[in-house]
C-alpha positions in Angstrom: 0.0 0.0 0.0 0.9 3.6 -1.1 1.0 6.0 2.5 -0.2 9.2 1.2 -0.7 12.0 2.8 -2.9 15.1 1.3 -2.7 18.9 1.4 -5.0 21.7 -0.3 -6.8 24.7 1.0 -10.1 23.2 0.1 -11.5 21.2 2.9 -14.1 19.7 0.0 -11.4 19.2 -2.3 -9.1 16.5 0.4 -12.3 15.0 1.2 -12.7 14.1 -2.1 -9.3 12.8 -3.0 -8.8 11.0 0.0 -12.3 9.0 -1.4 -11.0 8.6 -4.8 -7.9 7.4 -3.2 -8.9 4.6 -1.2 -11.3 3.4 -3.6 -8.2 2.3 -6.1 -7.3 -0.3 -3.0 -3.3 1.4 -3.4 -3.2 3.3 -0.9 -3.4 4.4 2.4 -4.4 8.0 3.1 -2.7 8.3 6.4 -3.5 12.3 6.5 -4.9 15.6 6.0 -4.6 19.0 6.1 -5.8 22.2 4.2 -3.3 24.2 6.1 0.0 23.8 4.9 1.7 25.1 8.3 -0.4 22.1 9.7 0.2 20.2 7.4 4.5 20.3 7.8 4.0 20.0 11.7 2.1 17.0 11.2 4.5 15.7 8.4 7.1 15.8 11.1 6.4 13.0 13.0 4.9 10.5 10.3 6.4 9.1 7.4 4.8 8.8 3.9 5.7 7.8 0.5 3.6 10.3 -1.6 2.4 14.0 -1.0 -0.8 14.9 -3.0 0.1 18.6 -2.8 -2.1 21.8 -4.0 0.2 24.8 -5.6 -1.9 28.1 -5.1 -2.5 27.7 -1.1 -3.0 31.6 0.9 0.4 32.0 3.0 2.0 29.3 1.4 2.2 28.0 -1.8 2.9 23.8 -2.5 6.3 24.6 -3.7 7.6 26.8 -0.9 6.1 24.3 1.6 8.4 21.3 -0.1 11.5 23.3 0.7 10.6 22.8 4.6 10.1 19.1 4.4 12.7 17.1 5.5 12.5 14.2 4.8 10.9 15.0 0.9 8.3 12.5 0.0 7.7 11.9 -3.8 5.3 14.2 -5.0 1.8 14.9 -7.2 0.6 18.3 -7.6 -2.8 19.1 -8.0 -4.6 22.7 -8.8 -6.9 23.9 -10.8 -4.4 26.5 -13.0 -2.9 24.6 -15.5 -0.3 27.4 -15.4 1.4 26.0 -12.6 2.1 22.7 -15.4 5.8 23.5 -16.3 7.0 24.8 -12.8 5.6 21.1 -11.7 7.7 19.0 -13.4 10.7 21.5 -13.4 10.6 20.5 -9.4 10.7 16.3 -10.4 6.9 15.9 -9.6 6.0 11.8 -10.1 2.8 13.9 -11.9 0.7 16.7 -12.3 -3.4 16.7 -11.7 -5.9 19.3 -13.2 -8.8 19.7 -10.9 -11.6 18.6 -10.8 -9.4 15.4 -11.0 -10.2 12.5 -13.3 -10.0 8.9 -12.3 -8.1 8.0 -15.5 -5.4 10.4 -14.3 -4.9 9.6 -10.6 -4.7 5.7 -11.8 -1.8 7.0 -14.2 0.1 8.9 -11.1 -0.3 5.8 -9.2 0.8 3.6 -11.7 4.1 6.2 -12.3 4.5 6.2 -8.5 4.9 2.3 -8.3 7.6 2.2 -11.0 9.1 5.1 -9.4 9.0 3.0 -6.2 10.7 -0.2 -7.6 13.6 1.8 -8.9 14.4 4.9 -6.3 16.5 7.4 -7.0 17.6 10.3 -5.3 15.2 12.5 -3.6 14.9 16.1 -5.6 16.5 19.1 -3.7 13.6 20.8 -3.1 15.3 24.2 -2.2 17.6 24.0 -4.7 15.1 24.0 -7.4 12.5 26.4 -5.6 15.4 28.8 -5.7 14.5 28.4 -9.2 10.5 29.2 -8.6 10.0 32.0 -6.1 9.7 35.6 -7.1 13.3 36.7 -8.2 14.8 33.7 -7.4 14.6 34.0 -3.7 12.1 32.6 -1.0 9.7 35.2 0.7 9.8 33.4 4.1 11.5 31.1 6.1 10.7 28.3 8.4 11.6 28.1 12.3 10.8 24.4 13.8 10.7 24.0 17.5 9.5 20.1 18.4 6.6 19.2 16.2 5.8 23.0 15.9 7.3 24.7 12.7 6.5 29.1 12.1 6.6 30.5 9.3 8.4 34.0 9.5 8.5 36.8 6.8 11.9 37.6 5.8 10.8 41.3 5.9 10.4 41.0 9.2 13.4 39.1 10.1 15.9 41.8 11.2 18.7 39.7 11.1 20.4 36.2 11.3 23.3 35.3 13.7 25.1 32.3 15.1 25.2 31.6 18.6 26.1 28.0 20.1 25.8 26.1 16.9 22.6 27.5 16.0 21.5 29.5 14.0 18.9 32.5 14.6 16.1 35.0 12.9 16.0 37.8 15.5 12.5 39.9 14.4 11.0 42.4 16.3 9.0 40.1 18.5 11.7 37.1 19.6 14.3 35.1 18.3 13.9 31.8 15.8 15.8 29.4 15.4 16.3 27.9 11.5 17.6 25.0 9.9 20.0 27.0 8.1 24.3 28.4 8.6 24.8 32.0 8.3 26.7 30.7 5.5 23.4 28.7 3.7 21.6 31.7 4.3 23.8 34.6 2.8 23.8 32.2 -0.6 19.7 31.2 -0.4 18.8 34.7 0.5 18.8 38.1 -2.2 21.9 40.0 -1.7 19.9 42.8 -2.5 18.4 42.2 0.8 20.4 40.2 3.2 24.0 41.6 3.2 26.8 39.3 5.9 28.9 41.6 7.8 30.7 39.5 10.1 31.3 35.0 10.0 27.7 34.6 12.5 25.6 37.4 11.1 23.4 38.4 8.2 21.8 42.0 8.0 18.3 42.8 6.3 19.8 45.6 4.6 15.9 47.5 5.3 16.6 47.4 9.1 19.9 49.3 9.1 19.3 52.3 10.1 23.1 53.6 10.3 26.4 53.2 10.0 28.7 54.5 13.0 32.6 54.3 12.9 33.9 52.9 15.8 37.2 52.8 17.9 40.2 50.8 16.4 38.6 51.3 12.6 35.7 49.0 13.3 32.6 50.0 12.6 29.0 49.3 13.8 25.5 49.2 12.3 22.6 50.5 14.1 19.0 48.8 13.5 15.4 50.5 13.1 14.1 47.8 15.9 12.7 49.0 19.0 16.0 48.6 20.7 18.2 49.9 18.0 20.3 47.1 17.8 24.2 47.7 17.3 25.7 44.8 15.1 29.5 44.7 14.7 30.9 44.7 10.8 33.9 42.9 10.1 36.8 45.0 8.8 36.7 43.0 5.7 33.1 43.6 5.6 33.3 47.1 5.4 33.5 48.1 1.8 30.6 45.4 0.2 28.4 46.8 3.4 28.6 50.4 2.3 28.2 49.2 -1.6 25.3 47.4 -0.4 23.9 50.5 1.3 25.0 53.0 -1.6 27.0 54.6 1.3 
């Protein structure tokens, strides 16, 4: 048996799938969700072999929710915009399903999945290719897990990123979250046009720095628009791609 596991905004729409679904005898719907947030905390702690994914979700879409799973299940797409066709297969879908979905076509995924499943091959990298996807080539927002909880922040909110104990942080306004990413993942998956690194454990949101203040011994600091106004060393070598960054 096939353990799938289902996600779409449309309560009515997983309903429906998870009927057509057991009906073929294959597989085993083993969950639900038409909240993607819900749907990665739940992910978390069970395994499947297939993800029955919707693309246009509100917060999240399908492809920026595969580049929080971890482990990455095989996955069919389903929506009801065949615009999303191309983008689906660029990301190593097993298929792609046009709502409202057709039996004919969900035996064909199955049937793809099973020969898929008798000769594996190496998983996709998810955020590789959604690097690939998202608007200018850079993700909008970032996860933070904590146990079986996972948030998803706004990198416009995220003032910066720093390493402390061998983890890594997004401090924001409100507290600090911690990510599955280095400093040094995150200064080559985020926009330089946004994130600029200014020492070996920190990234700066380039729209939170409010100023730049010399400092004793020809360091200099940056002060932040947060509530605090946050002072963030630069590193001397640092310095000159900062102040480019800044038009300074």
């Amino acid at each position: 048996m096939i353990r799938a596991f289902l996600v779409d905004d449309e309560p009515l729409a997983v309903k429906r799938l998870s009927r057509m679904l057991r009906e073929t005898g294959r597989v085993e719907v083993v969950g639900g969700s038409s909240d993607p947030v819900d749907a990665l905390a739940a992910l978390s702690s069970i395994t499947v072999d297939v993800l029955f994914l919707d693309i246009q979700m509100p917060g999240m879409t399908g492809f920026e929710m595969l580049t929080m799973l971890n482990p990455q299940p095989m996955v069919v797409f389903t929506t009801a915009y065949d615009q999303y066709a191309l983008q689906a297969f660029a990301v190593n879908s097993v298929d792609y399903l046009l709502k409202p979905i057709e039996e004919r076509h969900l035996v064909r995924a199955l049937d793809k999945m099973e020969r898929l499943r008798s000769t594996p091959a190496p998983p996709p990298d998810w955020k590789a290719l959604m690097a690939q996807l998202t608007t200018g080539g850079y993700p909008e927002r970032i996860a933070s897990r904590l146990g079986e909880r996972i948030q998803i922040l706004e990198l416009s909110q995220v003032a910066y990123f720093f390493a402390h104990d061998k983890l890594t942080y997004a401090a924001t306004e409100a507290k600090n979250y911690a990510v599955d990413y280095t400093v040094s993942d995150l200064e080559q998956k985020l926009s330089p046009r946004s994130f600029c690194r200014i020492h070996r454990s920190t990234l700066v949101n380039l729209a939170w720095v409010r100023e730049m203040d010399n400092w004793f011994g020809g360091r200099v600091l940056v002060r932040l628009k947060d509530a605090k106004a946050t002072e963030l060393q630069v590193a001397r070598e640092r310095v000159a791609e900062l102040k480019k960054r800044l038009g300074a």
